[in-house]
C-alpha positions as CSV (number, residue, x, y, z in Angstrom):
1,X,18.8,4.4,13.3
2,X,19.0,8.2,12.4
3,X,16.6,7.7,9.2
4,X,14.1,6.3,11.8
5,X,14.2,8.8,14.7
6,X,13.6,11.2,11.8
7,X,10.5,9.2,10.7
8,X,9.2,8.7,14.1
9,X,9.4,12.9,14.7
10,X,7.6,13.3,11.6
11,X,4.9,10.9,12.2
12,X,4.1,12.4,15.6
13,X,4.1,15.6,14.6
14,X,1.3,14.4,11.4
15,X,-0.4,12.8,14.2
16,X,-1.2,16.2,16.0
17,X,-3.1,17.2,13.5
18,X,-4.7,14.1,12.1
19,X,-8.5,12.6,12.7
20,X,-10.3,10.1,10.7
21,X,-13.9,12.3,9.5
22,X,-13.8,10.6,6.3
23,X,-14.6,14.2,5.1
24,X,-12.5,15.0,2.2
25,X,-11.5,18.1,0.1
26,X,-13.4,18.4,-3.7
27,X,-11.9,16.0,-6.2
28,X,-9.1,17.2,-8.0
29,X,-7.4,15.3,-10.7
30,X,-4.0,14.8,-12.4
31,X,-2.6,12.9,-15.2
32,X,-1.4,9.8,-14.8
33,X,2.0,9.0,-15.0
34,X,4.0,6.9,-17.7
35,X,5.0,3.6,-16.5
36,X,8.7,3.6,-14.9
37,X,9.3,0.1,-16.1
38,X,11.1,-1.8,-19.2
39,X,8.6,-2.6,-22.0
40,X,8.0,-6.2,-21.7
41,X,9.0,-8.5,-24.9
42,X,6.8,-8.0,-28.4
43,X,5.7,-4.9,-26.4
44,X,6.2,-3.3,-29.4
45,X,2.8,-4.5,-31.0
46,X,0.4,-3.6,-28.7
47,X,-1.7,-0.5,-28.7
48,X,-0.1,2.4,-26.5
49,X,-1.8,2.7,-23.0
50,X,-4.9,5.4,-23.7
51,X,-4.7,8.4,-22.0
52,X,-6.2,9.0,-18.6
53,X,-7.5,11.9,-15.9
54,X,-6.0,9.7,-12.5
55,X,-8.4,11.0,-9.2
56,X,-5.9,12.9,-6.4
57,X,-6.6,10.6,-3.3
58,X,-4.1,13.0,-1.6
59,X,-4.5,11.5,2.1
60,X,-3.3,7.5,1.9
61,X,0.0,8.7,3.1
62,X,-0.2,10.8,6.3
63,X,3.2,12.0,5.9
64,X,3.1,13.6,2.7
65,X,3.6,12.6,-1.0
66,X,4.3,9.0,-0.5
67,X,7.6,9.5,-2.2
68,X,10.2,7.0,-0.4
69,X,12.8,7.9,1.6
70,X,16.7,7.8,-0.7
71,X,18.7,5.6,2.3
72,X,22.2,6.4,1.9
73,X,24.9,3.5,1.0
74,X,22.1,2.2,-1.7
75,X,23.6,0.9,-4.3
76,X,23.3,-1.4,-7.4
77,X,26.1,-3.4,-6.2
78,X,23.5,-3.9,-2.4
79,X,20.0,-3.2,-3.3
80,X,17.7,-2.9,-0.8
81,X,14.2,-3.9,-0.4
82,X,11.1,-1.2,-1.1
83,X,8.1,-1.7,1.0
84,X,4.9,-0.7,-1.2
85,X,3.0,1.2,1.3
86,X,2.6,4.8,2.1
87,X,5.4,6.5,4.9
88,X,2.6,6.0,7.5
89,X,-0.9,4.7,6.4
90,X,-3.6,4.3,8.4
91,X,-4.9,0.4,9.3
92,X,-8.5,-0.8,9.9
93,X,-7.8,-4.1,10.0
94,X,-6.3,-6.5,12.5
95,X,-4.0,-8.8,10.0
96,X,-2.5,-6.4,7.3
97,X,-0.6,-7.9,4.5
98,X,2.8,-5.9,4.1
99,X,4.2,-6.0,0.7
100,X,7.7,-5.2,-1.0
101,X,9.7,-5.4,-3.8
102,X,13.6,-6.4,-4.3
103,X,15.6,-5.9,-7.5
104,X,18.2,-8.9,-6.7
105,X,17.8,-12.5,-7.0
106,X,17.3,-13.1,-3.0
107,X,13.7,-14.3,-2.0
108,X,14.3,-15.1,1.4
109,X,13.7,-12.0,3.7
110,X,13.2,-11.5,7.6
111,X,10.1,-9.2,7.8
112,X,10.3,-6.9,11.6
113,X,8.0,-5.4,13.2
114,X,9.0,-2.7,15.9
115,X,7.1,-0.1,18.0
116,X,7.2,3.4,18.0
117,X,10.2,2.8,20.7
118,X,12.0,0.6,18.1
119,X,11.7,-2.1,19.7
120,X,11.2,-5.2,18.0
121,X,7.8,-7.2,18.6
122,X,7.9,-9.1,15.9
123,X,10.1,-11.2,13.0
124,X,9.7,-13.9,10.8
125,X,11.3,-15.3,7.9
126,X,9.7,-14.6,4.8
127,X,9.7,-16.7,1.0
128,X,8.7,-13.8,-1.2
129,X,8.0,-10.5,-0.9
130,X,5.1,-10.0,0.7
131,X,3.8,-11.1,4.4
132,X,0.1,-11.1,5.7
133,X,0.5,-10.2,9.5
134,X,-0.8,-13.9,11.2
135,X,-3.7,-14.5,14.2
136,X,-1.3,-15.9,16.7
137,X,1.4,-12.2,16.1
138,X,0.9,-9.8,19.0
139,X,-2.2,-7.2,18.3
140,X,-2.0,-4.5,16.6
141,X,-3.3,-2.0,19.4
142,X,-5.9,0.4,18.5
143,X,-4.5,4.2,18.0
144,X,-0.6,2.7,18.4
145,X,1.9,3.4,15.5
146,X,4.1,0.5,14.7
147,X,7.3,0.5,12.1
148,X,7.9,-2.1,9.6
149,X,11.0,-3.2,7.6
150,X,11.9,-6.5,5.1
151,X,15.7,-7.4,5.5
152,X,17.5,-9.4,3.4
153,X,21.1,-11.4,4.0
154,X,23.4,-10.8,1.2
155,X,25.9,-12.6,2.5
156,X,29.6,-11.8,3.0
157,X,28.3,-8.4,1.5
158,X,25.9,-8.0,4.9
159,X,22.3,-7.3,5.8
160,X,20.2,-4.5,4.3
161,X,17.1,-3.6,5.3
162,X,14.1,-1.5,3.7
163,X,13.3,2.5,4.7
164,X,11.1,1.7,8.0
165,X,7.5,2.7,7.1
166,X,5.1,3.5,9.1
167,X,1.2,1.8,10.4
168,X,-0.9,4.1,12.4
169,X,-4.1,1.9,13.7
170,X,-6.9,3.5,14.1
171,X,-8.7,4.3,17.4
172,X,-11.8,2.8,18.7
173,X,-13.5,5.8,18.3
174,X,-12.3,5.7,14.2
175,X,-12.6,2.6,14.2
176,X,-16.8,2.8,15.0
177,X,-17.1,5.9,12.6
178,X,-15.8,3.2,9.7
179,X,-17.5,0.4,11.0
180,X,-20.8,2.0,10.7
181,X,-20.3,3.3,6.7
182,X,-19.1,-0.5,6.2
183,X,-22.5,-1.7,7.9
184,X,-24.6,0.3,5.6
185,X,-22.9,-1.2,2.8
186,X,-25.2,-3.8,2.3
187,X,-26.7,-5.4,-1.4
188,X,-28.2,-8.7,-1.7
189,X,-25.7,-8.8,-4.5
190,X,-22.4,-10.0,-3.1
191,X,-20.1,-8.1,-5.6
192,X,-21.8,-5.0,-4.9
193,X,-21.2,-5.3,-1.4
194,X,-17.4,-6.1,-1.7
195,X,-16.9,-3.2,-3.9
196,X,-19.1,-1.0,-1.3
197,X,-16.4,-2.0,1.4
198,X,-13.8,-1.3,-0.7
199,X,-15.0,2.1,-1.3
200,X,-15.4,2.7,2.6
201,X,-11.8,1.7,3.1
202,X,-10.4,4.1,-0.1
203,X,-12.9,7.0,1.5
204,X,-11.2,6.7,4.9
205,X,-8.1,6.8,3.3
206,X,-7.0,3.4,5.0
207,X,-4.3,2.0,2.5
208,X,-4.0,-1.5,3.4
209,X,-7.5,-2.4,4.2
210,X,-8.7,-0.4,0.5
211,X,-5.9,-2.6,-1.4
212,X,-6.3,-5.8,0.5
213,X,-10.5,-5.3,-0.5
214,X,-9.4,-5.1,-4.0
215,X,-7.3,-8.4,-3.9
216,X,-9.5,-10.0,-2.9
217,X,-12.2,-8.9,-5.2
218,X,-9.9,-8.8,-7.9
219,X,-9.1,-13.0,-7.5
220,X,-13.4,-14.0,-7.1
221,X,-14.2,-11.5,-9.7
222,X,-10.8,-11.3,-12.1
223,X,-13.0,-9.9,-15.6
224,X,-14.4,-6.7,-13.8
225,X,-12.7,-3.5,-15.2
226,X,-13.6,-1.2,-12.9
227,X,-11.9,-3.3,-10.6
228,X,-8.4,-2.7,-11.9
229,X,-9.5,1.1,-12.3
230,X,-9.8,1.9,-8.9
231,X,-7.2,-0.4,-7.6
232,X,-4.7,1.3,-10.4
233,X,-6.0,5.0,-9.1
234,X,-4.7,4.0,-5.3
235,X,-1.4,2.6,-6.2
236,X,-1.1,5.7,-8.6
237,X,-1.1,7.8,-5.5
238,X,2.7,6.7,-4.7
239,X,5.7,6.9,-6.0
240,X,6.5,3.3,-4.9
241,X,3.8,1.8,-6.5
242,X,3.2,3.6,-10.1
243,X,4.4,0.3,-11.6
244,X,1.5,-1.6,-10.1
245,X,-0.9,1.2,-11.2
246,X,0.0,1.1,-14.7
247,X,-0.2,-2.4,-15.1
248,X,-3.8,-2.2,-13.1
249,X,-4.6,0.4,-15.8
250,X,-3.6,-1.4,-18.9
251,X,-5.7,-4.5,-17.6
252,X,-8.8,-2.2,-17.3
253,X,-8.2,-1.3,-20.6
254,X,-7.6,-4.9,-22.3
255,X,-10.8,-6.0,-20.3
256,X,-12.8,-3.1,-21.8
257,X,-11.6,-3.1,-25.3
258,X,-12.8,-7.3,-25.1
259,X,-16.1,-6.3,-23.9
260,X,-16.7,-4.1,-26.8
């Protein structure tokens, strides 16, 4: 309870200070990270991952870095679940999909869903690691803050639960501001108007709507580079999800080496 009264003071205190312009700062860059994973098998015959200039999209993450919070009393011997998603990220959309990761053999979690008064609104029992937010769950008000978590039962051993992370959604008056860039997104080509939607939720800096665009785009349109480019350049903006960006990037780079 301590870890979250400390994430609930810093999330009102980023609030203060925080409005959705969509103006941003000039484009810096940084290198990418190496992978923090094992080499998969017969790794050892495939081309190393060329280098690459990764764009800062400093902002996903209202509370900082995006680097996840160390809970004490993790261990090996209990590991916890890891939600993928900034400290607090910003929400568009009505039905996010919350995903985690878990190093054990469990896949049967209880995902929670609290308000900023920690009390629970939500929970359902979860196959996998990952949950899309249903129709018939109580609404995600516009301009609240709500705190999600994935627990897991390890039996005689306990419960453990994942670091709560924050969703701030955004107001009615940010939500119009976006709402009108997403409306002049229009082509008569219908992969051009994903990707122009996609772009509108990665400018406004709304994490789960920009990765949930790219999902989808990703399974209708699975050959497209550039796809796995930009969705590698968000997860490579945390710490929790560097993984998932260098896999993103080495797929970008298989599908442009076989196009050439």
């Amino acid at each position: 309870m301590k870890i979250r009264r400390v994430l609930l003071a810093a999330i009102l205190s980023a609030l203060t200070g925080w409005a959705l312009s969509g103006q941003q700062s000039p484009p810096q860059t940084a290198p990418a990270n190496p992978p923090d994973r094992q080499p998969a098998k017969n790794e050892g015959d495939k081309k190393p991952p060329r280098k690459r200039i990764v764009s800062d999209l400093s902002g996903f993450d209202l509370l900082g870095s995006g680097k996840q919070t160390m809970v004490a009393g993790a261990t090996r011997a209990l590991p916890r679940p890891v939600a993928l998603a900034p400290k607090l990220g910003k929400l568009y959309g009505a039905e996010p999909l919350l995903v985690w990761s878990y190093e054990g053999d469990v896949r049967k979690f209880v995902f929670v869903l609290e308000d900023e008064s920690q009390k629970e609104i939500y929970r359902a029992e979860v196959a996998g690691t990952e949950f899309q937010y249903p129709k018939d769950a109580p609404p995600l008000v516009p301009g609240k803050t709500y705190f999600w978590m994935a627990e897991v039962s390890l039996g005689m051993l306990g419960d453990v639960e994942s670091t709560p992370v924050g969703i701030l959604v955004a107001s009615a008056e940010q939500r119009a501001e976006v709402e009108k860039e997403l409306s002049a997104a229009s082509s008569p080509d219908v992969y051009l108007r994903a990707l122009a939607r996609a772009q509108v939720f990665t400018k406004y800096r709304l994490w789960y709507d920009a990765v949930a665009a790219y999902d989808g785009l990703i399974a209708r349109f699975p050959n497209r580079a550039e796809l796995y480019e930009q969705r590698g350049t968000i997860y490579a903006q945390l710490d929790a999800t560097k993984a998932l960006s260098q896999q993103d990037f080495a797929r970008a780079d298989a599908l442009s080496e076989a196009e050439h």
